[in-house]
VOFI-807056 format. One line per 3 residues: for each residue x, y, z of N, C-alpha, C. Coordinates in steps of 0.001 Angstrom, whole numbers, plus 500000, padded with zeros to 6 digits. Atoms other than C-alpha are relative to their C-alpha. Layout:
N
X,Y,Z,X,Y,Z,X,Y,Z ~ ...
END
This chain:
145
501010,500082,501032,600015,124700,718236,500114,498685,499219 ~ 499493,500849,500053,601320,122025,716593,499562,499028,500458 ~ 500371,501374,499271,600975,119074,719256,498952,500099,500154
501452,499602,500043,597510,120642,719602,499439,499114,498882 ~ 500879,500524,501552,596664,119680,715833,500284,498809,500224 ~ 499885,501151,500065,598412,116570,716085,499122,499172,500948
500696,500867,499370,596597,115498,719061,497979,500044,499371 ~ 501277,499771,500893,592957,116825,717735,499671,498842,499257 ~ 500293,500254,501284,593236,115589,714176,500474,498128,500021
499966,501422,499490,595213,111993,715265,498900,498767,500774 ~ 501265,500581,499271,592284,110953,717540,498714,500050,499378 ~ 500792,500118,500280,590115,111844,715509,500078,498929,499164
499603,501000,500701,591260,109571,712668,500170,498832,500741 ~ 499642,501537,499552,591815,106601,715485,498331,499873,500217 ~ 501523,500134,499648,587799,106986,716564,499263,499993,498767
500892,500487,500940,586849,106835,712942,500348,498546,499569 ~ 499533,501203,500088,588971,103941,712162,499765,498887,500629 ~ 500409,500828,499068,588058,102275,715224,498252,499222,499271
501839,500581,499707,584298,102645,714805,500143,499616,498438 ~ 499433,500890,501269,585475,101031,711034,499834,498812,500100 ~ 499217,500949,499672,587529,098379,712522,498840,498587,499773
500949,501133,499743,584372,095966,713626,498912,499221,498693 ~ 500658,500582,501517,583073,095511,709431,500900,498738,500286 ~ 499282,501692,500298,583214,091822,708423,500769,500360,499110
499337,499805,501179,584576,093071,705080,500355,501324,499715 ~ 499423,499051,500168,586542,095570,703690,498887,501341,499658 ~ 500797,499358,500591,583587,096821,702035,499068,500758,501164
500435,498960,498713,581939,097430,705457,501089,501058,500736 ~ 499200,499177,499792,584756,099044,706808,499999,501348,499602 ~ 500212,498722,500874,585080,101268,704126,498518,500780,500235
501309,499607,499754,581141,102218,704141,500207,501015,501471 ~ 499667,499433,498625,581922,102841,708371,500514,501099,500044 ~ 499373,499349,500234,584667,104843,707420,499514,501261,499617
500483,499227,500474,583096,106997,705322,498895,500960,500063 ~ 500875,499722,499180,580072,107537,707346,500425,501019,500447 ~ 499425,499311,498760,582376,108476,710169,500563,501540,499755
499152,498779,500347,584035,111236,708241,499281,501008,499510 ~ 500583,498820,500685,581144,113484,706982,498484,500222,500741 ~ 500518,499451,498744,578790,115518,709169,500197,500755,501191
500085,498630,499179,577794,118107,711500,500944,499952,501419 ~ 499442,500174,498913,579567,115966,714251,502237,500362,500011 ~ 498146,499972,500226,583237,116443,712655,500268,501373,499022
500023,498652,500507,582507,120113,711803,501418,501039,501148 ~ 498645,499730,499390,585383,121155,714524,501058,499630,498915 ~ 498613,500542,500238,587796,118703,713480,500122,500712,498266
499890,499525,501096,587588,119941,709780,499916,501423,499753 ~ 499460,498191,500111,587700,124004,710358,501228,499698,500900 ~ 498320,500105,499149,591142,122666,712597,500638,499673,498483
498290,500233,501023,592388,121464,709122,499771,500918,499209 ~ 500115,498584,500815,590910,124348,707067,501195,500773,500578 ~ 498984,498928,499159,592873,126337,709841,501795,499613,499196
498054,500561,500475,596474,124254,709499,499997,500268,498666 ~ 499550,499569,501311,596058,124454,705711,500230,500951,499757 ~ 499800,498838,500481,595777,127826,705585,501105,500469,500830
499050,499865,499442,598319,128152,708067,501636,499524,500047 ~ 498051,501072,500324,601624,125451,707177,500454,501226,499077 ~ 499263,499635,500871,602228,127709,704386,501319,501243,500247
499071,499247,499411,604043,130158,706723,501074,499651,501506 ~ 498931,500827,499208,605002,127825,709367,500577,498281,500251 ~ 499220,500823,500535,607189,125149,708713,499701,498367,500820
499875,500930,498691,606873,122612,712020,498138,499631,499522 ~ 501323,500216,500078,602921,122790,711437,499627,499628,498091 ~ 499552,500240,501046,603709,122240,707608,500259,498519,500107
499386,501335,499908,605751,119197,708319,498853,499048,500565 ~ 500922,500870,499612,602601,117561,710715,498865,500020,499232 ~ 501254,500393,501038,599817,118344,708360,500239,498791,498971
499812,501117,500981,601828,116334,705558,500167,498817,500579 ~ 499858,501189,499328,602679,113678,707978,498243,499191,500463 ~ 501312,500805,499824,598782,113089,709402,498949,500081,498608
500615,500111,501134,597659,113204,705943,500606,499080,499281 ~ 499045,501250,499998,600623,110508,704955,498788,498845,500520 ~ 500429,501165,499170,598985,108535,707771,498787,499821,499051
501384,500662,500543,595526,108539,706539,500059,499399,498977 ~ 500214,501180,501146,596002,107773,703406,500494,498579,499953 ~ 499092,501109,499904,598317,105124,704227,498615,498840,500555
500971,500929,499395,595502,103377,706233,499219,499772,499452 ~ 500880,500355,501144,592984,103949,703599,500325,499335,499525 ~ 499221,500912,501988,595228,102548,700762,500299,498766,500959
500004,501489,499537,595716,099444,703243,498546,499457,500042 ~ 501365,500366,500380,592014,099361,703637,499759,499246,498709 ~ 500464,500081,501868,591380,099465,699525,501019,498897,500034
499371,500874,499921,594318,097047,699530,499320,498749,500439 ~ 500827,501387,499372,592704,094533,701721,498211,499738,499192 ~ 501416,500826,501165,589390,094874,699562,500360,499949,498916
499682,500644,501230,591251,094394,696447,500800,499134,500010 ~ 499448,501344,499855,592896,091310,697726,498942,498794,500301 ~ 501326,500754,499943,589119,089887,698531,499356,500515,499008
501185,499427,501210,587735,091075,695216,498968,501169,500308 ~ 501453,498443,499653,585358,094091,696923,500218,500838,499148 ~ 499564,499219,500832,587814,096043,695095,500263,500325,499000
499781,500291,500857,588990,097046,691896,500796,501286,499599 ~ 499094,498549,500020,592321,099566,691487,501117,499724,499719 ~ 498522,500311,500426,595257,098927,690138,501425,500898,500922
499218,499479,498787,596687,101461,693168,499477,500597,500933 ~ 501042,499687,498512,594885,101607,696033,500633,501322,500913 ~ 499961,498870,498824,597107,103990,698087,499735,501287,498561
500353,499097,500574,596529,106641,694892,498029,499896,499831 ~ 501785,499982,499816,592337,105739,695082,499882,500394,501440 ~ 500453,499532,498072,592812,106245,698962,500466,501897,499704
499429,498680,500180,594313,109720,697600,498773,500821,499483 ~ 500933,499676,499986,591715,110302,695795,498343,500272,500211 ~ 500885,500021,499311,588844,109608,697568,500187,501290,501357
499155,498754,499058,590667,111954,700612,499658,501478,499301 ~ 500093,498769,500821,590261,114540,698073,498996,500535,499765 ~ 501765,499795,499609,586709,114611,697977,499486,500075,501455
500866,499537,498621,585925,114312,701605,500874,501269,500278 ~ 499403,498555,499008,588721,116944,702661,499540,501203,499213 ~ 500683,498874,500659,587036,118915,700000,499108,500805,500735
501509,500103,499214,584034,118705,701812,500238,500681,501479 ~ 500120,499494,498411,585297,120281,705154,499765,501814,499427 ~ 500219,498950,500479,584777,123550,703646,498381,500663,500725
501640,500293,499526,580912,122832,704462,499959,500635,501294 ~ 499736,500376,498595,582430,122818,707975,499584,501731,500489 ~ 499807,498070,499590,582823,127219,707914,498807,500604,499410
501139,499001,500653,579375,127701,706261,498891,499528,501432 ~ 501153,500163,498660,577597,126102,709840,499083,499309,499590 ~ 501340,501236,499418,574878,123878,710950,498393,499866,499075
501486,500350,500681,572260,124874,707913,500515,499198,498783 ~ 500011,501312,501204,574018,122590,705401,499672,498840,499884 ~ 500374,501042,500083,572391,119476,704655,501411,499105,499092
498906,501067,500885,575066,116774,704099,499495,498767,499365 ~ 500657,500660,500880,572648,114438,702348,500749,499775,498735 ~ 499615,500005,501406,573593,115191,699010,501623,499773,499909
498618,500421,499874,577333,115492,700116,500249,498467,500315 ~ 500134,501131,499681,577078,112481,701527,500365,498251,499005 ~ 500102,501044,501281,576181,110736,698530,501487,500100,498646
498606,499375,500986,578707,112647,696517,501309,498810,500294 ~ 498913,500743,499514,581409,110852,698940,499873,498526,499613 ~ 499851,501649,500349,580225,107289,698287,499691,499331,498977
499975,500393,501389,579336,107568,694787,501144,499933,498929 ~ 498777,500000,500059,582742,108670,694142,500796,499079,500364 ~ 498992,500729,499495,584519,106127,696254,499499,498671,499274
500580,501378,500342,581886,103362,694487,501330,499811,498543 ~ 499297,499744,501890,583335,104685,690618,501352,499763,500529 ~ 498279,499825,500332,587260,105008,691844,500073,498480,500345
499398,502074,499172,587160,100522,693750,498694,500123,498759 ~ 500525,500487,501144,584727,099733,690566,499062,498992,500917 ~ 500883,500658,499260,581974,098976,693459,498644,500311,498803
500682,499364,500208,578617,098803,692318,499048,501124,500195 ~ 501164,499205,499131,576169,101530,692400,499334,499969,500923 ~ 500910,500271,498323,574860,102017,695966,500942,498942,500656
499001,501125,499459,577222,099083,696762,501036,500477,501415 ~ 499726,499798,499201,578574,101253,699233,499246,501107,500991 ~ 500710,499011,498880,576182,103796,700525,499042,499127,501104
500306,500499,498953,574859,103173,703711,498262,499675,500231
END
């Protein structure tokens, strides 16, 4: 179960990152990013972490990899936000705690994932990148797509 999640939830995070990777600027990146992570298409991968969450708390091994691929992400975020607050896009005095909280809002958002295919993520949508504009001190819309 275990190497299951890890492989799942790992790949998924390299195919959003990827389709990221190709922004000129951090600021596209980010935008990519954020895209990539909300919608009907990553409604699996987010009832797999509903699942593990509700599940580490009794086993220990699947415990240990949730905190570890949740480590990772943020880690890559907060290098992201890092690299746009070393080109001015940004504005955070601790990028891997804004990559924390931004995380906190989309993994909110997988919840969406167990109510099925009539939720409109529009409005979520916006939620995610109006939030991530206010925590890097982007402007309004400055990052929605």
């Amino acid at each position: 179960m275990v190497a299951a999640f890890r492989h799942a939830v790992s790949t998924e995070s390299a195919e959003c990152y990827a389709a990221a990777a190709d922004g000129p600027t951090p600021l596209d990146r980010l935008r990519a990013l954020l895209a990539s992570l909300i919608g009907h298409e990553r409604d699996g991968v987010s009832l797999l972490w509903l699942d593990a969450w509700s599940a580490f708390r009794h086993r220990a091994g699947l415990a240990a990899e949730v905190n570890l691929q949740m480590a990772v992400d943020k880690q890559q975020l907060g290098e992201l936000i890092a690299d746009g607050v070393a080109e001015g896009q940004f504005h955070t005095a601790d990028p891997m705690a804004s990559a924390a909280r931004i995380y906190a809002v989309v993994d909110g958002l997988s919840v969406l994932a167990a109510v099925g295919p009539a939720v409109d993520y529009t409005a979520v949508r916006d939620l995610v990148f109006t939030n991530a504009e206010r925590e890097l001190g982007v402007a309004a819309g400055g990052l929605h797509p």
